[in-house]
Structure formats: C-alpha cells, structure tokens
C-alpha positions as CSV (number, residue, x, y, z in Angstrom):
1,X,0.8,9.9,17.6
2,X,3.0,8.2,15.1
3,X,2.6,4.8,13.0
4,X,4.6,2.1,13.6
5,X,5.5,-1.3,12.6
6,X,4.1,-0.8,9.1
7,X,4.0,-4.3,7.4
8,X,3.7,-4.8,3.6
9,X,1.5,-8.4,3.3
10,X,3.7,-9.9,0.3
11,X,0.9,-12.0,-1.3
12,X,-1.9,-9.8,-2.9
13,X,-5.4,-9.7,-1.2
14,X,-8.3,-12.2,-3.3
15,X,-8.8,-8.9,-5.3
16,X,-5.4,-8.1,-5.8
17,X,-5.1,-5.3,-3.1
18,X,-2.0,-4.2,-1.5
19,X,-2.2,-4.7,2.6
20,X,-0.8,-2.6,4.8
21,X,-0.5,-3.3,8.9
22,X,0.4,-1.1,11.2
23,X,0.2,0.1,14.8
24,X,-1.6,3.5,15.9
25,X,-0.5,4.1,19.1
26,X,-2.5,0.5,20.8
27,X,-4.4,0.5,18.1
28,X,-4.1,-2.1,14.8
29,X,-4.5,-0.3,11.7
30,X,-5.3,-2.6,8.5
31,X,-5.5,-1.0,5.2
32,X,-5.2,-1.8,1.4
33,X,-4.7,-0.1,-1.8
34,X,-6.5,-1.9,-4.5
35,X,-5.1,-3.2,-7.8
36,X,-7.7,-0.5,-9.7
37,X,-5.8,2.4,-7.9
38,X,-2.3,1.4,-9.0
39,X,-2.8,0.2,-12.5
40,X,-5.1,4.1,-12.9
41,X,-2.6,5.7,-11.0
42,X,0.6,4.4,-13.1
43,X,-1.0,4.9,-16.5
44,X,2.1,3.9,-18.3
45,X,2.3,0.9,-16.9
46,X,-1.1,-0.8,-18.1
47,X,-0.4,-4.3,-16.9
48,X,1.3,-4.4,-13.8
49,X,1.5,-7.9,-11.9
50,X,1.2,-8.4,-7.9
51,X,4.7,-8.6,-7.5
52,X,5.2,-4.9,-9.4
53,X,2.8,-3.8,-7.6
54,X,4.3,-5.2,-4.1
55,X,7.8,-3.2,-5.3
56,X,6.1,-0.2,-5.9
57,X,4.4,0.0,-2.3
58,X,7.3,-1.1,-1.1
59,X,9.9,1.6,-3.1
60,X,7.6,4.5,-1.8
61,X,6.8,2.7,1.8
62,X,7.4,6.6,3.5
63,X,4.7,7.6,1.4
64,X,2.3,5.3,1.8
65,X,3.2,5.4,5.3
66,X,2.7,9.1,5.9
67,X,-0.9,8.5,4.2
68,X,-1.8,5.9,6.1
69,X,-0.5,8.1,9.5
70,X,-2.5,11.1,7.7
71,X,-5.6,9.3,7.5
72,X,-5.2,8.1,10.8
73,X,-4.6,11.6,12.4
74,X,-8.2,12.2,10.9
75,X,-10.1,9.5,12.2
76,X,-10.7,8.4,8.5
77,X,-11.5,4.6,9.5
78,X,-14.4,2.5,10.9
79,X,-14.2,-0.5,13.2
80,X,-13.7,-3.9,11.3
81,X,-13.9,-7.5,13.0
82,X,-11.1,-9.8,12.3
83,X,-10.2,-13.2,13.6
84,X,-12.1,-12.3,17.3
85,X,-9.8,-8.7,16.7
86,X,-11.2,-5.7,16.2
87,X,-8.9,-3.6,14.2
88,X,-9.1,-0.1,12.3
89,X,-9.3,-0.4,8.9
90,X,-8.3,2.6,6.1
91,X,-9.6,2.4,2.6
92,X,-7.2,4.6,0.5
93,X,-8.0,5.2,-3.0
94,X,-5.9,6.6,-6.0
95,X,-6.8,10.4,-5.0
96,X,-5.1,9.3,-1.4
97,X,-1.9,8.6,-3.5
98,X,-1.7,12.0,-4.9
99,X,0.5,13.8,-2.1
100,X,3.0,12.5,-1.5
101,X,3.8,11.4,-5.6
102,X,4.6,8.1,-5.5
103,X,7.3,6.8,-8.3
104,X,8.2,3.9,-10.0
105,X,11.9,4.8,-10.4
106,X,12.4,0.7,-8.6
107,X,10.7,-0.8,-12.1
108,X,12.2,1.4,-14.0
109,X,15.6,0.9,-13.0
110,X,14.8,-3.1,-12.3
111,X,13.6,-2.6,-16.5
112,X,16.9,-0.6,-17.6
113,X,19.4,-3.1,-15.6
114,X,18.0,-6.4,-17.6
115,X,16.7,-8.1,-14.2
116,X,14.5,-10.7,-14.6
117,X,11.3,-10.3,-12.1
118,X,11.6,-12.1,-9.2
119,X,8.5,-14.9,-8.4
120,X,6.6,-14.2,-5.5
C-alpha cells in the first residue's frame, strides 16, 4: 500500500511535537515526532525553535514519509479517537529517525545565506 497525502500541521502540537497526517490506503494515519526527538537527534543544534523544527520535517519530508509508510507496513500503531474519527496513530521516536538520515542542510544553508527566520 502506499501513503498518501502526507500533511505537515504548521503550528507545533501543546508539547511542541511535529504532526504528521496522512492516508493509508482508507485509512487516516496521525503521527508526531516530538520536540525531545529533534533537539537529541540534531545535537548541534541545542535550541531549535518550532519553526526550525517545521523546516527540518519539512526539508527531509521523503524521509519522514517512508518512516511513517514503514511503520505502517508493520502495523506499528493502535486505534486513537479523534473528533467522533477513529484514526491510526504512529508514535516515532528518535531511533525511528535513524534510517533514512535526516539533514539539516535547509538551516544550514537558511544560516550561511543571512536569512532572517521567518515567523510562523
């Protein structure tokens, strides 16, 4: 089956999560990477806001998206209740973001060029 429609929420989760939406086959998939699992998994980059942490997910969206549809393809997710929906919701964790490596080549190069953050 294949994953489609993958949405990247803009504004954080309460904790500061990154959500992800997709569709699996019919069925809803709703997952998030939290903030801990970012900020661990970018070391250099102790103190990484929502909206650096939106451009990462969003510079290595194919993969994030193949370890969303890989976790999927596994079954790895349990039933979860949502506005009278029931959808399938992931958890993926920083040892998730291992394979594929993600990068953050977009901050780097957003650093290098002078840009100024944009507000989200």
């Amino acid at each position: 089956m294949k994953l489609t429609n993958l949405i990247i929420q803009q504004e954080p989760e309460i904790d500061y999560a990154v959500l992800l939406k997709a569709d699996f086959g019919a069925d809803r998939v709703v997952a998030s990477i939290p903030r801990v699992a970012l900020d661990d998994y970018f070391p250099n980059r102790p103190h990484l806001t929502s909206a650096q942490r939106h451009a990462l997910v969003e510079s290595n969206r194919d993969a994030v998206a193949s370890i969303l549809l890989r976790k999927c393809e596994r079954g790895e997710w349990h039933d979860e209740d949502r506005f009278g929906w029931t959808v399938k919701r992931v958890d993926i964790d920083k040892a998730d973001l291992i394979v594929p490596r993600l990068t953050d080549a977009r901050l780097t190069m957003e650093e290098q060029a002078g840009f100024k953050p944009m507000p989200r």
